[in-house]
N, C-alpha and C positions, 0 to 999 in steps of 0.2 A: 353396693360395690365400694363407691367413695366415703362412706362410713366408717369403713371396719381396720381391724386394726394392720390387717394384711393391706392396706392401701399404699401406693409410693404416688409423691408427684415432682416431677421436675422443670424446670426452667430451662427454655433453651434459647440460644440466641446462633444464628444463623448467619454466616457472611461468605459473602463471593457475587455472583450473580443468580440472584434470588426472586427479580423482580423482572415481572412480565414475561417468566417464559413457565408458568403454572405451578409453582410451587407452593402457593398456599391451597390450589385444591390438591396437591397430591400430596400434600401434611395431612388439607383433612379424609381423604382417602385413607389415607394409612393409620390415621387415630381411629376410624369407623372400624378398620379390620382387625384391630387391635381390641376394639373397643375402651374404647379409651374416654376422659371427657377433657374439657380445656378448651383452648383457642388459640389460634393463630394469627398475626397481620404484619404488617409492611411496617417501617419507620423509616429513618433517614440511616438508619444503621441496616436494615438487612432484612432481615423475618423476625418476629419474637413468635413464641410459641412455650406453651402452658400444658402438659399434659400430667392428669391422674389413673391409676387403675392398679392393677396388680403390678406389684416389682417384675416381675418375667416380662409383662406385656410395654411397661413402660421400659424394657433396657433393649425388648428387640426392636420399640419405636423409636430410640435415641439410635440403633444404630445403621436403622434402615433408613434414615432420614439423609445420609450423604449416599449410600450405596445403590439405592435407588430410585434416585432424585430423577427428574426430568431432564429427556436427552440434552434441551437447552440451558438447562441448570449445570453453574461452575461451582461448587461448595467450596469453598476455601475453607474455612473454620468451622466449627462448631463448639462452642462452648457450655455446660453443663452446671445445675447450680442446683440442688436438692433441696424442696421447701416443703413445706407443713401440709398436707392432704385437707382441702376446705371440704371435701362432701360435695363437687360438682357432677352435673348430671348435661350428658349432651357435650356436644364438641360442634364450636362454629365459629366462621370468619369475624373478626372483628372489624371494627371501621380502621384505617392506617393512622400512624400517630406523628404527628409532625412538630416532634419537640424541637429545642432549640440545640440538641447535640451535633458532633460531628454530621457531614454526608457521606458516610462511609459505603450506602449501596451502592451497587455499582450495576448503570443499567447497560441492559443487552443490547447488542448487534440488531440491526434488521437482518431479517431469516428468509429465507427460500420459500417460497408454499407446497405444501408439504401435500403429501399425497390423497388426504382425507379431504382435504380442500379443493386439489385438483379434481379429486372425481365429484363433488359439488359442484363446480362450475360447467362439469359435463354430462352433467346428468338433467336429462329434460325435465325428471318429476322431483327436482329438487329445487328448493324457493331461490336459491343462490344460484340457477343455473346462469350462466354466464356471465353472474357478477361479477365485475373487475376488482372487488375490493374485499371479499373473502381471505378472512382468516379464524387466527385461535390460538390458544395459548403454545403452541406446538410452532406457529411459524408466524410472518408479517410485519409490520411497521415497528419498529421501536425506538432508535436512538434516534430517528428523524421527525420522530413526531413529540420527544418528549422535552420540554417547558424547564421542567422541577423534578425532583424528587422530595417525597416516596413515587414510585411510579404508580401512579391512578390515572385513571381516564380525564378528571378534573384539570391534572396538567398536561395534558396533550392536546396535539392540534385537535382531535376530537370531540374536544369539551362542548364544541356548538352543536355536536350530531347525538340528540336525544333517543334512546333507547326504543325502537318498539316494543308489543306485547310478550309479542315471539321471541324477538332479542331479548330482553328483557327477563324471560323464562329460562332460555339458553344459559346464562349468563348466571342467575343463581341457584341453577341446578347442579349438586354436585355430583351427579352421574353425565355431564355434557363434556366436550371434551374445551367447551366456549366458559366451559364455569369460571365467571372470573378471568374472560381475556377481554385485555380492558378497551382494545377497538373493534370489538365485537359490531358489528353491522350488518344491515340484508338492502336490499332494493327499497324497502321502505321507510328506512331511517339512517340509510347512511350516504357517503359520500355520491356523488352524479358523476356519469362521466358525458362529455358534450365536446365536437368536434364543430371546431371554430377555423373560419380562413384569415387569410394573411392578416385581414383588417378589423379580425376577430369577431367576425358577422357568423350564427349560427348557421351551421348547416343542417338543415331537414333528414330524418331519416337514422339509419341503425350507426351510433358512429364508428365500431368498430366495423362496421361490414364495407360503410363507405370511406374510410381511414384504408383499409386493404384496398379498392377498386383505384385508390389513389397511388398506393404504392404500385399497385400493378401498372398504372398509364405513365410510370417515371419521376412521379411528384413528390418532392422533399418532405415532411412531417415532423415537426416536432411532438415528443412526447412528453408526458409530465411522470416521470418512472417516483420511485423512490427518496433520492435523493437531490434533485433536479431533472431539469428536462434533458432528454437525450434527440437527437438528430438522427431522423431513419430515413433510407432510400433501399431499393431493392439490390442486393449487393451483385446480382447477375445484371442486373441493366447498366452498362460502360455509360448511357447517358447522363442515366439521373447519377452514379456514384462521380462521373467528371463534376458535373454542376455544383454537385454538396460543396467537390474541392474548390472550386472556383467560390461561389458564394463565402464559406467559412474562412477562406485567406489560409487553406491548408493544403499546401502545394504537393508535400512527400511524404510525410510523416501516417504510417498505414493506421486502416482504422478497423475497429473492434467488427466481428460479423455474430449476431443469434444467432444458433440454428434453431432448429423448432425442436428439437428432442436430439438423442445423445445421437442416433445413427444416422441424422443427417451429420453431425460432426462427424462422426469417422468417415465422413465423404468425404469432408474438407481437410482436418487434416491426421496426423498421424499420432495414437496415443494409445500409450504405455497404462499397466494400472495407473500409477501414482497419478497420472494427467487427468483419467478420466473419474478417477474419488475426489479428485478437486474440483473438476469441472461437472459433478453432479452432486458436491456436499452442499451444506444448508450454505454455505456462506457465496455462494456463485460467482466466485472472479473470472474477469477476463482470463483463459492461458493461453498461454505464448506456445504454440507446438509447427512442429515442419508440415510444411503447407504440401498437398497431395497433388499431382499432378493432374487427377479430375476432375481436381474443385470447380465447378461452376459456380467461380466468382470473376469480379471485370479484374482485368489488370490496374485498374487504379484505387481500386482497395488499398491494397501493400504493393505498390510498387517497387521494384527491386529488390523485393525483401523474398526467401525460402521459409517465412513462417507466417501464421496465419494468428490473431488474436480471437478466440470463439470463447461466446460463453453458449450459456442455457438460458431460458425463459426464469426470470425470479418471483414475479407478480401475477397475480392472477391475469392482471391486464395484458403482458406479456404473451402469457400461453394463449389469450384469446387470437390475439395478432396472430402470433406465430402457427398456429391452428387453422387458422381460417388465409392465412396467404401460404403457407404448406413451402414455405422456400426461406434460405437466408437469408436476412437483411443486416443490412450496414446500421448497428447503432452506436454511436460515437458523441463524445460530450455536447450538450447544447451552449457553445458558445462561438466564439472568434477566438480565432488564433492568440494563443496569452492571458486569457478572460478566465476566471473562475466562471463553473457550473453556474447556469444561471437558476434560478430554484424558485422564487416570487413570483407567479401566474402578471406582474407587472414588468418586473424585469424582464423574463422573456418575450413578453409581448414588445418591447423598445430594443432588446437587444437582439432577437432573433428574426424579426420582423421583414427585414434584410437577406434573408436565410432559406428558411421553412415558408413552403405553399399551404400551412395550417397548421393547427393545434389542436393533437389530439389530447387535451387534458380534464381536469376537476375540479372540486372544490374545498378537497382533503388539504388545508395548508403542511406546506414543509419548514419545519422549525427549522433543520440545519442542512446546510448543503453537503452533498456527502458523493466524491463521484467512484467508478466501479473502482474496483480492485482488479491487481493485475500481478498474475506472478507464474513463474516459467518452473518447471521439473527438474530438479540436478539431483541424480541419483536417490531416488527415490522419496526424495520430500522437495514441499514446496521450497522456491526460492523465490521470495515478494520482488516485486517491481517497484507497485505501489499499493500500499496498505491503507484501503480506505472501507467502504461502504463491505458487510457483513463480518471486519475484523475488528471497526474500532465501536464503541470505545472500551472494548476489554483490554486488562490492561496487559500489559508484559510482565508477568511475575520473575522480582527480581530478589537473588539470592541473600544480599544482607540489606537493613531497609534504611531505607534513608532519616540521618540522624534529624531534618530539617526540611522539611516543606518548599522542592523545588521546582522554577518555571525554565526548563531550557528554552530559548527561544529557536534555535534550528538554524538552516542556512537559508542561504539566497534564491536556490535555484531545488525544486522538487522540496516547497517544503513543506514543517511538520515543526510540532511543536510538543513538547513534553512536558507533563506534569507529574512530578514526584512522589509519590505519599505511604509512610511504611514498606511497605514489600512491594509496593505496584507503581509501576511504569503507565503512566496513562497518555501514550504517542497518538499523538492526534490524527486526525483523520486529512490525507492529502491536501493541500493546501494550492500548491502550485507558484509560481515562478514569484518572488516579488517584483515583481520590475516595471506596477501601477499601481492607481488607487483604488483601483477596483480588486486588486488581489489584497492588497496593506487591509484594506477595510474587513474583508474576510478572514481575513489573518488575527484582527483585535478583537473582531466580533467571535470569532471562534473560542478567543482564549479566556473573554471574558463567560463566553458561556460554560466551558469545559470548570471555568474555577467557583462558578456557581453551582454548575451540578455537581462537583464532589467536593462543595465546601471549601477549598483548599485557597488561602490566602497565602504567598509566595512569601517565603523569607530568602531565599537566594534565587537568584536570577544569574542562569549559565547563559553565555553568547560566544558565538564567534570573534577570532582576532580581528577578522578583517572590517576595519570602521566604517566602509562602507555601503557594507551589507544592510539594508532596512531593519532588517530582524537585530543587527547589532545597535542601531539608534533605537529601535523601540524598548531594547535592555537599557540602553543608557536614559532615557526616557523615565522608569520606573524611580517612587523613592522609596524609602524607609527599607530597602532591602541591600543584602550583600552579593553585589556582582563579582560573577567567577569568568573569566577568560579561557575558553579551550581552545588548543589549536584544532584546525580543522581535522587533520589527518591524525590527530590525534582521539578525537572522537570518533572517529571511522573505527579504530582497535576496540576502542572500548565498548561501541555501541556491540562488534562482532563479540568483544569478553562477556558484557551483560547474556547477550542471547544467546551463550552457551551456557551461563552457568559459571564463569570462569574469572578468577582476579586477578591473574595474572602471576609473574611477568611470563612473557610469550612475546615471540618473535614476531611482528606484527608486519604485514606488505598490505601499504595503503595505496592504490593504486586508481587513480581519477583521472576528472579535468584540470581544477585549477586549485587550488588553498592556498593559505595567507599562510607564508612561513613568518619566523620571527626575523630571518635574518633577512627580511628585504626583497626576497627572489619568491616567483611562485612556485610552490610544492604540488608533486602529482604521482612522483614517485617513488616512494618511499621505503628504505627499512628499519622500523624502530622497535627497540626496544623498549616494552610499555608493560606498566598493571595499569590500576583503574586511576592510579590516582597521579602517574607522572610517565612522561618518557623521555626516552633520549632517542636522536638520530643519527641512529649507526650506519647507514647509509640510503643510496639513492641511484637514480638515472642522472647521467651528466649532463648538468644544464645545458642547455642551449637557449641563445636569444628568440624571443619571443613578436618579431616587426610587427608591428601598428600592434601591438598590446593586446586588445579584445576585438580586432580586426584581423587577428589570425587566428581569434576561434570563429570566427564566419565564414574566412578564406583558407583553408588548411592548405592551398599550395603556400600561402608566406611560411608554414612549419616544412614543407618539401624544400624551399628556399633556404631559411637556417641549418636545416640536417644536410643538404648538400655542399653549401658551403663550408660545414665545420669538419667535411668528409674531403672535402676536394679542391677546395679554396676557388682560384680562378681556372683551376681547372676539369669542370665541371663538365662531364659529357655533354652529347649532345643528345636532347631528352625531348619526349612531347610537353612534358611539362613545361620546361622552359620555353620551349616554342607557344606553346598556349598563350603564355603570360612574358613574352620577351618585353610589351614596350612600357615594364612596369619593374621586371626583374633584378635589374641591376639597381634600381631606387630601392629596392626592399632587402636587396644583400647587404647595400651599404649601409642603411636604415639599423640591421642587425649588427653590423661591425663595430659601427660609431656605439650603437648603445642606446641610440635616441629612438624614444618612445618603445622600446625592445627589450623589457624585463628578462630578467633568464629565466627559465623554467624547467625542471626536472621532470612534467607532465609525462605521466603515460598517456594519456588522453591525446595530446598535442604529437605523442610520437606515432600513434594510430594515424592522426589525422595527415603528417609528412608521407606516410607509405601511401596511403588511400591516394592522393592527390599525384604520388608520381606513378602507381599504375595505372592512373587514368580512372578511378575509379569515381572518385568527389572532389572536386577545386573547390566548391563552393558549399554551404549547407543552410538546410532550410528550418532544421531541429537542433537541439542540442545532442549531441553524440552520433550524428547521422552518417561520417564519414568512416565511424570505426562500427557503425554496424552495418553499414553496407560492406565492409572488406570482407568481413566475418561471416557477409551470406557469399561471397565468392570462395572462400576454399575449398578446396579440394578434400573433403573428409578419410580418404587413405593416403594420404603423404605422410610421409614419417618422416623426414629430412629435415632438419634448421639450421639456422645460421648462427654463428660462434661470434657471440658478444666480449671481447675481453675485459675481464674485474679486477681492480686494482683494490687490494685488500683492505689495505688503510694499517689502520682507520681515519676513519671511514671507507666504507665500502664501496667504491663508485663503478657502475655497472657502464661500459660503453656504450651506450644504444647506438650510437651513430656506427656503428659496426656490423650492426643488423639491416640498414640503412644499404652498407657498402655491400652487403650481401644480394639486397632484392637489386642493385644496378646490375649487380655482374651476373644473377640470370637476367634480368629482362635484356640484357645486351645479349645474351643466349641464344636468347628466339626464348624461352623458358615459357608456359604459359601464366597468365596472372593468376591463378585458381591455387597451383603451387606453389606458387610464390607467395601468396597470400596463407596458405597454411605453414608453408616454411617461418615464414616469420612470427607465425603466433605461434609455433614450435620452440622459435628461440629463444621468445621472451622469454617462456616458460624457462625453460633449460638456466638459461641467465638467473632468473630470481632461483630457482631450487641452488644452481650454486651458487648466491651468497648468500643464500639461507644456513648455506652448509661452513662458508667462512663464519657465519656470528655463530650458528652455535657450538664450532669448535673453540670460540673464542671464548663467548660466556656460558655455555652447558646447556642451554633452554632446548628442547626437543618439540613446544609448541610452538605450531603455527597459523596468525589467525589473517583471514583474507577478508581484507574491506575496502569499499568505494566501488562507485558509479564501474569502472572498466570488469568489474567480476562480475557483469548482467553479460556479458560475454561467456558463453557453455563451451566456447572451443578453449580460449585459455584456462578457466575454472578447470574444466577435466584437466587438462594437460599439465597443467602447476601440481593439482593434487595429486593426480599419477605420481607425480619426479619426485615431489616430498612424502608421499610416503614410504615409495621406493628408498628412501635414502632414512624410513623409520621415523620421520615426525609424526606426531597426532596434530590433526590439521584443523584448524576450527572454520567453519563458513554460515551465514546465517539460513535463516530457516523460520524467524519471528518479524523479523524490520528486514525493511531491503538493505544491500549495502552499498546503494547509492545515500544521496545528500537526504532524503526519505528516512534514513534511518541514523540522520547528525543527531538529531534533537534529544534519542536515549545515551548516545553517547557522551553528549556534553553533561544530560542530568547525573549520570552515575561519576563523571570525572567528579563534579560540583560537588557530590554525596562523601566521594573518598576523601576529598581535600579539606573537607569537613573532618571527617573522622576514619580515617585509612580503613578499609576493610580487611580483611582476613581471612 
């Protein structure tokens, strides 16, 4: 065959995500049916691959090679290179080659367990029955167990758990479906599972049978999932889901429930297609959906909250749980309140010890901590909350590539960090609040692993303005690089530009809790005109003083306090609110008038938190944005009515809010119920930004509009903005890849850094 003169052989090289979800046996699958000869392997770049045989056979194997790649397989490239026919005979894996070039592979997500897997673990005459740690090149561990690339078993936490016979067989059979999945394991050579109590003394006996009798008599457990350990309690038992609260230091903030399979979720709660292809694709995040009236969950799951956070079973270990206790359970991060996931079978042991009546874990190490994913439905695709465990670390494919190798470092609060390189956005996986050393420490150990595994040595380093964000001292911190400064809400537009596709310029409504403006005052609500590489602020919400600083984002009546006063001065109804807080009230108006310690602020955020606090809804919060998503589970979903902000054109455009303000007094003086009231005014915001949406772009011509920051995790204003603006003919952009919270600063800041380098087009 490889003799004659009719022989072709080609050269192929392979990039995207190539590694660990089965593509060198379904190369050599496909060179066998081809008949074909050559070889294929791993490097630090992607797949290489060699094949000879007849010109027809070799051009339908170059182009079947992306088209019918493995479901887990992302092909980005393939490149082509036509050599000299040697006369090989046979087609086989070669060992990976770990030169000294770029790391351009890019390795995969952890995956779902896939269904081949699941009926393994369920099946009695199967050697994996009940295995907690089945998998295969189709689904399983990946970016949490991997060390280095090329991705082998050799750098993964696996390297200590030696191959059986059987495995062993599995493994380089290439009719197995295990051919070549590199954490291949069975009960005889791979990871233990062993259920340990508080003081980490084994417990005798089946541990997932006595892990369930546990959950059933009310008792806390930690688990060792995936990416760290998670925290379980029976989510129908009001005992044990209070005690989790009490123990974890997590007063209100709702927590995630498993069901055991999808139609125990449609017990709990309400889902649409798009919910429920989310909530059973490989990548299994938490969703965000409206909670069913006969959910049998305890009321301090989600407290005061009409939506429920469910996922599905991801691990084999999971399904066993959920199987064998046949009910939801509350699984939620294993830590304390403010802590990153704890993930070192030591760590949890010191930090959760306090917590959890035992440990259900193993001896599978986790390289990286990685906690769930979470993201909610807005007309028909996802919209991320937080983008962590089965989406990272792929990257965000962005439209023109970055001319320079960059590190965004992200914001303060919900963070993430981005790495630059060619056409890929590589946003890290959830990070969490900096605001210790135990998150700072996560946060450098993350970045240092992220720039090892894809090679990438930072020559520009984008940060926030605000100097005292961690993440901004750890930029400044760096040497031998060119630091870029983006404003915060300015990375909000862009982050929204990148994940559409889009350069700009476009009408951009940034709309948060806090950002560092240039001039002094804190930014929240914003409308700029922006591409990727600069903006201007064409307008805003009218500031109002901010009393005790970042003690009126704790207490959101001092924001009820400034919005009343700049609505009514001294004379100011007479309110529950005020009554709540009279022998404090008058120190906190003055506090606002004088200036002292009372930044202004333009916040939507802070303006959410003023109405919450005078319908009685929140004076106080236990989370960040707790005051404007509890208002948001108060409305009234058929009110149509808002209130009439008035906008002073400008320029700048300045939107009254305090006018929206004067509105919810004069119903609540009404008798009016809060439910209405509370939709009327997310009515009016809307209304407000579509008309000055409508003054810039009769001003400047832009017809796009893109919607970012923390307050568009909110699905009542999101519809309602998008309704007005299209109504009035813009194309609206909203994301659908990074969240547009602070979660999704880090792609924004890297693509401003990228343009400011070299403008895009």
């Amino acid at each position: 065959m490889t003799g004659s003169r009719t022989a072709a052989r080609v050269r192929l090289r392979v990039e995207g995500i190539v590694q660990g979800v089965g593509f060198r046996p379904f190369v050599y699958g496909l060179a066998g049916q081809y008949g074909l000869a050559g070889f294929v392997g791993n490097d630090s770049r992607g797949v290489f691959v060699e094949a000879e045989g007849s010109p027809q056979m070799v051009a339908r194997f170059a182009a079947d090679l992306a088209r019918k790649s493995p479901p887990l397989a992302v092909v980005e490239r393939i490149t082509t290179e036509h050599t000299v026919p040697v006369g090989e005979r046979g087609f086989r894996i070669v060992p990976s080659s770990r030169g000294p070039g770029d790391h351009d592979a890019l390795v995969a997500p952890d995956t779902a367990t896939c269904a081949d897997c699941l009926r393994e673990i369920t099946d009695p005459a199967a050697r994996r029955y009940g295995y907690a740690f089945a998998n295969c090149t189709a689904c399983g561990p990946r970016f949490t167990i991997v060390r280095d690339v090329p991705y082998d078993r050799c750098r993964t936490t696996m390297a200590d758990f030696a191959m059986c016979a059987d495995c062993a067989a599995e493994y380089g059979d290439p009719g197995d479906r295990r051919f070549h999945a590199q954490p291949v394991c069975c009960p005889a050579c791979g990871p233990a599972l062993r259920l340990v109590d508080a003081r980490w003394r084994e417990v005798p006996g089946d541990p997932v049978g006595t892990a369930v009798r546990w959950l059933r008599d009310g008792r806390i457990l930690a688990v060792k999932g995936l990416g760290g350990y998670h925290l379980a309690a029976l989510a129908d038992h009001p005992e044990a889901v209070s005690r989790l609260r009490a123990r974890k230091h997590r007063e209100a903030k709702p927590f995630a429930v498993m069901a055991p399979d999808l139609a125990s979720a449609r017990s709990l709660v309400r889902l649409d297609a798009a919910a429920e292809r989310a909530l059973t694709g490989v990548r299994r995040p938490i969703v965000l959906a409206p909670r069913l009236p006969i959910a049998r969950v305890a009321d301090a799951v989600a407290p005061g909250s009409r939506e429920l956070g469910v996922l599905l079973p991801y691990t084999p270990l999971h399904h066993l749980l959920a199987e064998e206790l046949g009910r939801p359970f509350v699984l939620t991060s294993g830590n304390l309140s403010d802590e990153p996931i704890a993930h070192r079978d030591e760590e949890a042991r010191e930090r959760l010890a306090g917590i959890a009546d035992g440990f259900l874990t193993h001896d599978r190490p986790i390289h990286v901590r990685v906690d769930d994913s979470v993201v909610r439905v807005f007309r028909g695709r996802e919209l991320p909350v937080r983008r962590s465990r089965g989406y990272v670390p792929s990257p965000v494919t962005v439209k023109w590539p970055f001319p320079r190798t960059v590190l965004a470092c992200g914001a303060e609060l919900k963070n993430t960090f981005c790495l630059g390189r060619e056409h890929h956005a590589f946003v890290s996986h959830h990070i969490g609040d900096l605001e210790n050393y135990t998150t700072l420490r996560a946060y450098t150990e993350g970045i240092e692993h992220f720039c090892r595994l894809l090679g990438v040595r930072p020559q520009t380093v984008a940060h926030d303005l605000h100097p005292e964000y961690l993440s901004t001292k750890y930029a400044f911190e760096r040497t031998g690089v060119e630091l870029v400064g983006v404003q915060h809400h300015h990375a909000h537009i862009a982050s929204c530009l990148a994940d559409n596709g889009v350069s700009g310029p476009v009408i951009g409504i940034a709309f948060d809790g806090l950002g560092y403006g240039p001039d002094g005052t804190l930014w929240g609500g914003e409308l700029l005109i922006a591409d990727l590489a600069d903006y201007e602020r064409a307008g805003y919400l009218a500031p109002v003083p901010m009393p005790g600083g970042t003690a009126a984002v704790r207490e959101p009546w001092r924001m009820a306090a400034a919005y009343l006063d700049a609505v009514y001065g001294d004379g100011v109804p007479d309110l529950d609110v005020v009554r709540r807080h009279q022998d404090r009230w008058q120190a906190v108006v003055t506090m606002a008038r004088t200036g002292t310690n009372s930044p202004a602020t333009s916040s939507a955020g802070r303006l959410f938190d003023a109405v919450a606090a005078i319908l009685g809804v929140r004076d106080e919060i236990r989370y960040e944005g707790q005051a404007a998503i509890e208002l948001e589970q108060r409305i009234d979903p058929g009110e149509s009515g808002g209130y009439a902000a008035s906008i002073t054109k400008g320029p700048p455009v300045v939107v009254n809010a305090a006018d929206l303000v004067r509105g919810v007094i004069g119903d609540l003086a009404s008798g009016v119920g809060t439910a209405r009231i509370a939709a009327r005014f997310h009515n009016g915001l809307a209304c407000a930004a579509v008309r000055a949406a409508c003054v810039l772009r009769d001003r400047v011509g832009l017809r796009t509009v893109a919607l970012s920051g923390g307050v568009f995790q909110n699905l009542t204003l999101l519809d309602r903005l998008v309704t007005g603006l299209e109504r009035e003919n813009f194309h609206v952009l909203t994301h659908h890849r990074v969240p547009p919270n602070d979660g999704g600063i880090s792609l924004g800041q890297a693509v401003v850094a990228a343009a400011r380098t070299r403008p895009w087009t």
